[in-house]
C-alpha positions, 0 to 999 in steps of 0.5 A: 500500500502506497503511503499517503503525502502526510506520513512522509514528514516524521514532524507530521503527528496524530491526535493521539502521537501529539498528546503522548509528546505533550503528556496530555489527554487526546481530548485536551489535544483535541481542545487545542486543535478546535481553537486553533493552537496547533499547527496543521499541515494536511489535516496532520498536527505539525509536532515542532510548530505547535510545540512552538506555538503553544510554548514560544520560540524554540529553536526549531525553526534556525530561521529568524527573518520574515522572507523565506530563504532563497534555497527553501524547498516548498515543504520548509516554505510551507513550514516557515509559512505555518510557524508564522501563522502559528506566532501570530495566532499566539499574539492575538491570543496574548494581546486579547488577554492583556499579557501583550500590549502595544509597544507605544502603549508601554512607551507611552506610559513609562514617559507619563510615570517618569513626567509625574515622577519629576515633577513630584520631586522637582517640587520638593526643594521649593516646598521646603526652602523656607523651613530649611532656611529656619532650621539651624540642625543638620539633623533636622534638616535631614528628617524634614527632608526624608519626610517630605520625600517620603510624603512625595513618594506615596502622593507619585503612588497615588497619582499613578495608581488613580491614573490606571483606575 
């Protein structure tokens, strides 16, 4: 009997071959298959692919560029093709969850917690000045500082936890 176009790629896996790999249940396999987790190449599980997919970055694929290489034949185009659009899946999945966020969101956010942050401080010297000028112990000194750098950290805290509410 002729073998059939699948069972020529070892890396092309069974339902029940898959979750033997993984340690897992054939119906939890099955879970994964239906929401689109794994990666399928003719019906087949795509053991590699999917490791990835459902892991992240393996070294499987050696590949890291986003054009096929010149001298891949049609199966590694087609491999490179289903990875892609397995980490894509993935990144939807994280950025529906919140685990993934825009990169300008991130930049965007940290410009406004360093802003708050400077300008909270920046205005201590000139809160204090004139009780500082009155003060003739170094100690005091000290302790009316720590305090109100203290009292300035917890009002950045509060500023930027209202901000996320």
């Amino acid at each position: 009997m002729a073998k059939k176009k699948n069972d020529d790629d070892p890396n092309l896996v069974s339902v029940a071959e898959y979750a033997a790999h993984r340690g897992v249940s054939t119906s939890r396999i099955g879970e994964l298959k239906r929401t689109g987790r794994l990666v399928l190449v003719h019906g087949k599980i795509d053991q590699a692919a999917s490791d990835e997919a459902l892991d992240g970055p393996s070294s499987v694929p050696e590949w890291d560029g986003d054009e096929v290489p010149i001298d891949a034949d049609r199966g590694e185009a087609e491999r490179i093709k289903t990875i892609w659009a397995a980490r894509k899946v993935r990144a939807e999945v994280l950025a529906a969850t919140g685990e993934l966020v825009p990169a300008e969101e991130v930049r965007r956010e940290a410009f406004q917690v360093a802003r708050v942050t400077r300008d909270k401080i920046m205005a201590v010297p000139l809160r204090v000045a004139d009780r500082v000028l009155a003060m003739d112990d170094k100690a005091e000194v000290v302790a009316l500082l720590e305090e109100e750098l203290r009292d300035t950290l917890v009002e950045i805290v509060r500023v930027l936890e209202a901000d996320e509410g």
